[in-house]
Wavefront OBJ file of the C-alpha trace (Angstrom):
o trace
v 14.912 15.806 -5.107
v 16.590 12.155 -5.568
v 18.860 11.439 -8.584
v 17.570 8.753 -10.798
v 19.420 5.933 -12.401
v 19.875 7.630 -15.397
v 21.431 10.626 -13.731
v 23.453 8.525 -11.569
v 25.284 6.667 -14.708
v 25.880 9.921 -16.509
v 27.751 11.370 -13.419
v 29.888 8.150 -13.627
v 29.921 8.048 -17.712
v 33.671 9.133 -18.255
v 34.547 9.872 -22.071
v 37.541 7.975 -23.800
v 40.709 10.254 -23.566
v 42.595 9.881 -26.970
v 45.533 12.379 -28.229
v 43.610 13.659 -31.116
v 40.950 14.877 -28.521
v 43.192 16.132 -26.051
v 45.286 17.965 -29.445
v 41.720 19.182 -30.374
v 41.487 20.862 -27.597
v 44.343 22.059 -26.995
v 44.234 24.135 -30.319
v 40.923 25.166 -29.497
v 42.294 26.930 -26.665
v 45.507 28.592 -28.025
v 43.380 29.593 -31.031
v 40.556 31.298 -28.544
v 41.226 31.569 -24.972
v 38.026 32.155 -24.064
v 36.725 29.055 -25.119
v 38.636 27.262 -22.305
v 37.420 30.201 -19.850
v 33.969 29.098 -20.775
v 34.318 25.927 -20.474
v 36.102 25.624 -17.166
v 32.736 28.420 -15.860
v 30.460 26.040 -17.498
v 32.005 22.552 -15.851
v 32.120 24.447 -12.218
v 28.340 25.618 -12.662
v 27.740 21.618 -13.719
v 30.101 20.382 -10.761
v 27.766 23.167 -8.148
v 24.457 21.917 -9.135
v 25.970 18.437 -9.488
v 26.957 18.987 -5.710
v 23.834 20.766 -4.427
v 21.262 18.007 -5.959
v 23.425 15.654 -3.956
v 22.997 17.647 -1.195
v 19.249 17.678 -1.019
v 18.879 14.791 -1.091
v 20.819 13.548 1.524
v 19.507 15.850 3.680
v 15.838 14.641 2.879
v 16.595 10.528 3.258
v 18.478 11.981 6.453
v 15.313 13.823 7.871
v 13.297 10.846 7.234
v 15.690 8.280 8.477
v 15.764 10.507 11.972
v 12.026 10.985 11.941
v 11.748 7.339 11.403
v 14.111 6.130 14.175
v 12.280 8.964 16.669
v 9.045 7.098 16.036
v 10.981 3.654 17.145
v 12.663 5.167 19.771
v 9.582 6.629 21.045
v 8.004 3.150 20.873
v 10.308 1.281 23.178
v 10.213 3.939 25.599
v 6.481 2.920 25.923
v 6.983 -0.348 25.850
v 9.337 -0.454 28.708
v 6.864 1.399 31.336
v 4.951 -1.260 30.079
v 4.464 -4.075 33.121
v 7.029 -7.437 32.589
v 4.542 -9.428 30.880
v 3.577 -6.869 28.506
v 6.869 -6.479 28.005
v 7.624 -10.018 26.952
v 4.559 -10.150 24.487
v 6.061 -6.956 22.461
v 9.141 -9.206 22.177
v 9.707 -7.853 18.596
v 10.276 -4.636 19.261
v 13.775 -4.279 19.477
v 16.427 -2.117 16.973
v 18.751 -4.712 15.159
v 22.226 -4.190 15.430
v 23.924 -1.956 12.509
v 25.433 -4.880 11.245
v 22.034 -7.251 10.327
v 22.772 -8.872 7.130
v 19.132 -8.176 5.592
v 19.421 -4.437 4.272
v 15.379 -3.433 4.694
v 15.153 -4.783 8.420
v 18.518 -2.750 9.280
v 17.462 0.723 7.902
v 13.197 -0.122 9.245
v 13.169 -2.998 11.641
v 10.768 -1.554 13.454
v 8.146 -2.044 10.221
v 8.442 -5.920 11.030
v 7.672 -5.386 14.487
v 4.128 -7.107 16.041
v 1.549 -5.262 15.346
v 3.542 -2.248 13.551
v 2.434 -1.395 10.158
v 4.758 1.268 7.954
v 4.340 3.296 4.773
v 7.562 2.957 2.043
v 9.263 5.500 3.840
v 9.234 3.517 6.613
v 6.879 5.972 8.982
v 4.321 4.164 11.178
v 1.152 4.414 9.852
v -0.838 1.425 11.872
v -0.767 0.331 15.556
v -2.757 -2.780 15.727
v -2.399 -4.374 19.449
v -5.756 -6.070 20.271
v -6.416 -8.684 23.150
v -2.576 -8.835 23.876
v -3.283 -8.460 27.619
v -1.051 -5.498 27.091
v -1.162 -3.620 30.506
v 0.258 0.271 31.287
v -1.128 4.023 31.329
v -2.390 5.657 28.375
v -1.266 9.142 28.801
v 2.171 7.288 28.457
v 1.753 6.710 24.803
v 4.012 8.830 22.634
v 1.053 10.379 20.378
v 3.238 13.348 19.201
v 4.925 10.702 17.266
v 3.326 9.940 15.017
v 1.049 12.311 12.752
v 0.587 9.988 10.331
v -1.192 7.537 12.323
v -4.224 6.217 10.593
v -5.281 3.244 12.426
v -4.970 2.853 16.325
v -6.105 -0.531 17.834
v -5.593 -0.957 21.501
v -9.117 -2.754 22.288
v -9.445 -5.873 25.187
v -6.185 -5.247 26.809
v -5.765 -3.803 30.377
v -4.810 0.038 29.475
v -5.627 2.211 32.919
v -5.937 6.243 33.090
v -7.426 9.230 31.314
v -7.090 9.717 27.495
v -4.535 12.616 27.214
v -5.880 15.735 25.068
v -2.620 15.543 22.770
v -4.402 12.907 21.205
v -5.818 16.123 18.520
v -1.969 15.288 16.852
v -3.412 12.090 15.083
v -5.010 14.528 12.764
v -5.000 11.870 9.360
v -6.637 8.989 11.869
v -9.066 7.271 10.280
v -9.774 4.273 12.457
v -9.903 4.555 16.712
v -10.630 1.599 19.122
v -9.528 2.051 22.745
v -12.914 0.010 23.474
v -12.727 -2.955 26.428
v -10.339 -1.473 28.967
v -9.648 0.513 31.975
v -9.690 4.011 30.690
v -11.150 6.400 32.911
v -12.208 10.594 33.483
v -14.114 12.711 30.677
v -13.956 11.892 26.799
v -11.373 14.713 26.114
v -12.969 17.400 23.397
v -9.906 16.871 21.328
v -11.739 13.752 20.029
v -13.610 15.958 17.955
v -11.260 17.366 16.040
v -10.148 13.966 14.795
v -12.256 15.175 11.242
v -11.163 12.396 9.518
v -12.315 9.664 11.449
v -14.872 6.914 9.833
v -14.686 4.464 13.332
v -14.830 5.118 16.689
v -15.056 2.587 19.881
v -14.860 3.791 23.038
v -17.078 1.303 24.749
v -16.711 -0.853 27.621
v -14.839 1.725 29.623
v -15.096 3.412 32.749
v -15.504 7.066 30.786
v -18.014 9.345 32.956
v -19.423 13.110 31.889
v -21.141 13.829 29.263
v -20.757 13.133 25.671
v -18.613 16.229 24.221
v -20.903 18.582 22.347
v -19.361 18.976 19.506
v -19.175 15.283 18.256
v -21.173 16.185 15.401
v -17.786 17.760 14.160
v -16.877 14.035 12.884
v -19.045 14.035 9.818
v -17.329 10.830 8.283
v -18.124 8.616 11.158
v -19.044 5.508 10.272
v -19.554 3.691 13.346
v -19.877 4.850 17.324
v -20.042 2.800 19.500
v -19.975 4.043 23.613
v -21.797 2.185 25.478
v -21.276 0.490 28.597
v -19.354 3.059 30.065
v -20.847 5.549 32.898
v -21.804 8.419 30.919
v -24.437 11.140 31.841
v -25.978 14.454 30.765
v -27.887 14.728 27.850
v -27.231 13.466 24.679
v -25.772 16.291 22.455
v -27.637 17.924 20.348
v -25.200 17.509 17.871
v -26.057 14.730 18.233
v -29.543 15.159 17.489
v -32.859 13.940 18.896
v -33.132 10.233 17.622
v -33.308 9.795 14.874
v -32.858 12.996 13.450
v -30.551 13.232 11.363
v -28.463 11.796 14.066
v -27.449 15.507 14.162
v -24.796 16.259 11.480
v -23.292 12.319 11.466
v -25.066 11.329 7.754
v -22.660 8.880 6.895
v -23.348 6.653 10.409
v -24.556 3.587 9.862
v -24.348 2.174 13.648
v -24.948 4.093 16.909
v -24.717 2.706 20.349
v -25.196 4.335 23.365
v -27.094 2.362 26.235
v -25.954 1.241 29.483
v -25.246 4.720 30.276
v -26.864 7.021 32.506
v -27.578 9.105 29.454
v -30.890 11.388 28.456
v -32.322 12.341 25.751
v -35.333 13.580 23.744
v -36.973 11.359 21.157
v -37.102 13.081 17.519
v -40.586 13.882 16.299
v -39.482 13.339 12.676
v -37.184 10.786 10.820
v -35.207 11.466 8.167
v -32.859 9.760 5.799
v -30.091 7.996 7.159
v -27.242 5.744 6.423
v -28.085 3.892 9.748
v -28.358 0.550 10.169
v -27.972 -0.438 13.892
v -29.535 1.513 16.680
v -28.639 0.580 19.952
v -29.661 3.042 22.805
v -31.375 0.748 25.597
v -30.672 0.364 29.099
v -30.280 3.401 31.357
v -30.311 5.586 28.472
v -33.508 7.455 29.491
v -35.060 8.708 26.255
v -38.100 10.497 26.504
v -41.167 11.842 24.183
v -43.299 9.990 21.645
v -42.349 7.738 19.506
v -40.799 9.248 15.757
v -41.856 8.089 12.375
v -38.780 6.054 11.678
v -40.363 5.308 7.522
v -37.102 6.959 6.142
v -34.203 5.183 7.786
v -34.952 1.803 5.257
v -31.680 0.651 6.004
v -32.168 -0.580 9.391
v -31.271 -3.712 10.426
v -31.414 -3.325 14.054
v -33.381 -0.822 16.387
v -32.998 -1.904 19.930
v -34.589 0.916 22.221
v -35.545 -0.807 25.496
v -36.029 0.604 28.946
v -37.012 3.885 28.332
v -39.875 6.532 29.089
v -41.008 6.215 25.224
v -44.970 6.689 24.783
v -47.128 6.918 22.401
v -47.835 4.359 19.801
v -45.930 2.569 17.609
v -45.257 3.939 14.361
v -46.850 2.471 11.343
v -44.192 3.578 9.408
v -42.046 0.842 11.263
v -43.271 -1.343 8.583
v -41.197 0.256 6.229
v -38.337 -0.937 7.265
v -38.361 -4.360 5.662
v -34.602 -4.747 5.958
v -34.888 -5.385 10.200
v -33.652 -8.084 11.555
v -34.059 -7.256 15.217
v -36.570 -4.690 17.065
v -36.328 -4.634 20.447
v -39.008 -1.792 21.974
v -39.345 -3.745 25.517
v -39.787 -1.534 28.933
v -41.111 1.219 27.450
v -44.759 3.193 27.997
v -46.183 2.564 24.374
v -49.589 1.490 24.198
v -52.526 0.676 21.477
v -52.565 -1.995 19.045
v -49.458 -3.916 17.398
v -49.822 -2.648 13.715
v -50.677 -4.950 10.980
v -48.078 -2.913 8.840
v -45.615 -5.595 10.613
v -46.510 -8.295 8.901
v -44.305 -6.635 5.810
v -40.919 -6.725 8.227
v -40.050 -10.430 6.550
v -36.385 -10.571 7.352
v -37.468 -10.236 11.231
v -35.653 -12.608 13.321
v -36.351 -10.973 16.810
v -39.220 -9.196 17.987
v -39.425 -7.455 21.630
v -42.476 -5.736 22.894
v -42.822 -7.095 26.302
v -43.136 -4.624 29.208
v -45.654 -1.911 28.076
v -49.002 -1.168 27.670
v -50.403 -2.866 24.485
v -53.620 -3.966 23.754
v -55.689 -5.671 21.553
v -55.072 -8.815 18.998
v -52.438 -9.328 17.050
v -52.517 -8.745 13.937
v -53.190 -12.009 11.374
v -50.335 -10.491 9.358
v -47.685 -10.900 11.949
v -48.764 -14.779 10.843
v -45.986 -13.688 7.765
v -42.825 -13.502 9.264
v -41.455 -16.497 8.824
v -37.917 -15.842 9.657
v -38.800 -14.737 13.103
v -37.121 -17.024 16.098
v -37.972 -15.109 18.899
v -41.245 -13.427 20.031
v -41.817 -11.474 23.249
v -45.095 -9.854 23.972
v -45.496 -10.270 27.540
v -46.524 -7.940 30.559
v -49.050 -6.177 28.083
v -52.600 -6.525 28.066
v -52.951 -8.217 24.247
v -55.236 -10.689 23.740
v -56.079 -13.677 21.395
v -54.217 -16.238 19.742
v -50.589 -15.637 18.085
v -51.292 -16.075 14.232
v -50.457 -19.375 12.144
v -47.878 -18.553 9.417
v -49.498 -18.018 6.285
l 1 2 3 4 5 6 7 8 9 10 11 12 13 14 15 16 17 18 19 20 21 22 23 24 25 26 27 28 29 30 31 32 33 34 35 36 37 38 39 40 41 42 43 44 45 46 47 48 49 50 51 52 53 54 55 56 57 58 59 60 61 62 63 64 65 66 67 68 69 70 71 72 73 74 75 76 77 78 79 80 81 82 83 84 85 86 87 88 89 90 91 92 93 94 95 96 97 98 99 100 101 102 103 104 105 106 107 108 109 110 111 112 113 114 115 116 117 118 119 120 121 122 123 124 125 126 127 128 129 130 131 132 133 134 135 136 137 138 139 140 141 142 143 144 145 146 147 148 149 150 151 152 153 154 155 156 157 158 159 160 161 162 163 164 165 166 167 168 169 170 171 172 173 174 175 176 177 178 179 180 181 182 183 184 185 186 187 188 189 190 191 192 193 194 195 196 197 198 199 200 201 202 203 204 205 206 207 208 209 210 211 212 213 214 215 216 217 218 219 220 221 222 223 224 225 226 227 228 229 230 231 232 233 234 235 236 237 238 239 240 241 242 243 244 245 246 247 248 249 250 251 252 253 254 255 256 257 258 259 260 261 262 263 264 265 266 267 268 269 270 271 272 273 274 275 276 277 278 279 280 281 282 283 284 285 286 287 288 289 290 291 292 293 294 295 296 297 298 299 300 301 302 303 304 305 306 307 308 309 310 311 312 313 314 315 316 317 318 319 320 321 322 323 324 325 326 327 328 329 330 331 332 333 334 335 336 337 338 339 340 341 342 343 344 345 346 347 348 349 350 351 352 353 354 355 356 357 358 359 360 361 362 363 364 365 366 367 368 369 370 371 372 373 374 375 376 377 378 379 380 381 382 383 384 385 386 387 388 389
């Protein structure tokens, strides 16, 4: 408990001493002596607490302080196993001596350091270090340090090894990109229990193994993005089957999974959704027939190419009149193009070369003027491609 201002100039208040007062009192006494008894128990009590708020409080701005200087200390320590370069980039990061002139840089320099963000207390709270060519091992990063991490940014830098399981203590982590770099082994299951995260990249990696099961833990995640990494195994069923539900992930509006070696069976059944990309082409080998997709309107993007999808397209697809790119290439869907497309207006890209489609197209695909790009080879369609209307 700190002492406030007011307190602080009451302790230092001293009363005017004249000789009527001190006669006053003196009177009072020999009159009652256990007036000045009381008094002298009462001022002792006042002088105790006095002492013992004082106390407190220097123990808590201690405790902080040392917490504080751990996380700093901790800090250099990586940097310095850090390679020379690296080294030289994370030039800020260095304790000023006792004596700095500027009193906020001498008791948190570290809160002005590159890529170091702080709270008031002066307790990291944000690592931002993207495309610093910063290079090193992971499992050398002092996690432990910091529970009140909320936003760790190491993407496009040269970071090699495994991602250590301690990485469970960033419990209040909202915001996780180790995405374009080295890292290597399984996705450690302690990911999962990181409930508060809303973003996730972990793409562009050399991750293998499957996809831990229980990623449907992470029910604020906003965005996942793991592709381009060497996963395998099924996807989770967690998960889900695409797109249900995207298993229990409600809030995620962007999902991308291909170039993995992933598999994975296509829902039967779409349901409401916050999603807006889809990206799970290219060795992701999902299977089944196509799903109704009529009740995930806020799709922008649904890029599912190279797959074993059959069937034929939805109809409901034309619900979706907020798509701006549908890619369904290299796939085993057959039957006519449906006319219901002609309502997907904001389409700028559309991709159905490589199956088994017949027929015309439809004179309504003649009303998507904002398309740029149309690919229907490799089918077996016929006709003319539709004036705009």
């Amino acid at each position: 408990m700190a002492l406030s201002a007011d307190d602080i100039s009451f302790l230092h208040y001293k009363a005017p001493i004249t000789r009527q007062s001190l006669k006053a009192t003196r009177n009072m006494a020999s009159c009652n002596p256990s007036i000045l008894e009381s008094l002298s128990l009462s001022l002792l009590s006042f002088l105790f607490f006095t002492l013992l708020l004082a106390s407190l409080n220097f123990y808590a701005l201690n405790s902080i302080s040392t917490g504080t200087v751990d996380q700093a200390d901790a800090l250099l320590k990586w940097k310095a196993t850090l390679n020379n370069q690296s080294q030289s980039v994370l030039h800020s990061w260095t304790l000023l001596h006792r004596n700095a002139t500027n009193s906020s840089l001498r008791s948190h320099p570290w809160c002005s350091w590159i890529g170091i963000a702080c709270d008031q207390r002066g307790i990291i709270t944000d690592i931002n270090l993207p495309s610093m060519g910063l290079q090193g091992m992971v499992n050398n990063f002092p996690i432990p340090s910091f529970p009140a991490l909320t936003t760790l940014n190491l993407t496009n830098n040269k970071f090699l090894g495994t991602v250590p399981s301690n990485i469970a203590n960033l419990s209040v982590i909202n915001y996780l990109d180790l995405s374009m770099n080295q890292f290597s082994g399984l996705i450690p299951y302690e990911i999962c229990l990181l409930t508060s995260l809303k973003i996730l990249f972990l793409d562009q990696n050399n991750f293998n193994g499957s996809i831990p099961n229980r990623m449907g833990r992470l029910k604020d995640l906003t965005i996942l993005a793991l592709y381009s990494n060497n996963l395998s195994g099924f996807i989770p069923e967690s998960l889900g089957t695409i797109p249900q539900e995207i298993g229990n992930l409600k809030k995620l509006n962007s999902l991308s999974l291909e170039s993995n070696n992933l598999v994975g069976v296509h829902g039967q059944n779409g349901t409401r959704s916050q999603l807006r990309f889809l990206i799970c082409a290219s060795m992701i080998q999902l299977h089944g027939e196509f799903s109704t997709w009529g009740q995930c309107q806020n799709l922008q993007a649904l890029r599912m190419a190279g797959n074993n999808i059959t069937g034929k397209i939805p109809l409901e697809l034309g619900m979706l009149t907020q798509l701006h790119f549908l890619d369904l290439s290299s796939n085993h869907l057959y039957g006519d193009i449906p006319k219901e497309f002609g309502e997907l207006t904001s389409l700028l890209n559309l991709s159905l070369s490589g199956n088994q489609l017949s027929g015309s197209l439809p004179l309504e695909v003649g009303r998507l003027s904002s398309l740029t790009n149309l690919d229907l080879s490799s089918n077996s369609l016929s006709g003319k491609i539709p004036k705009e209307t």
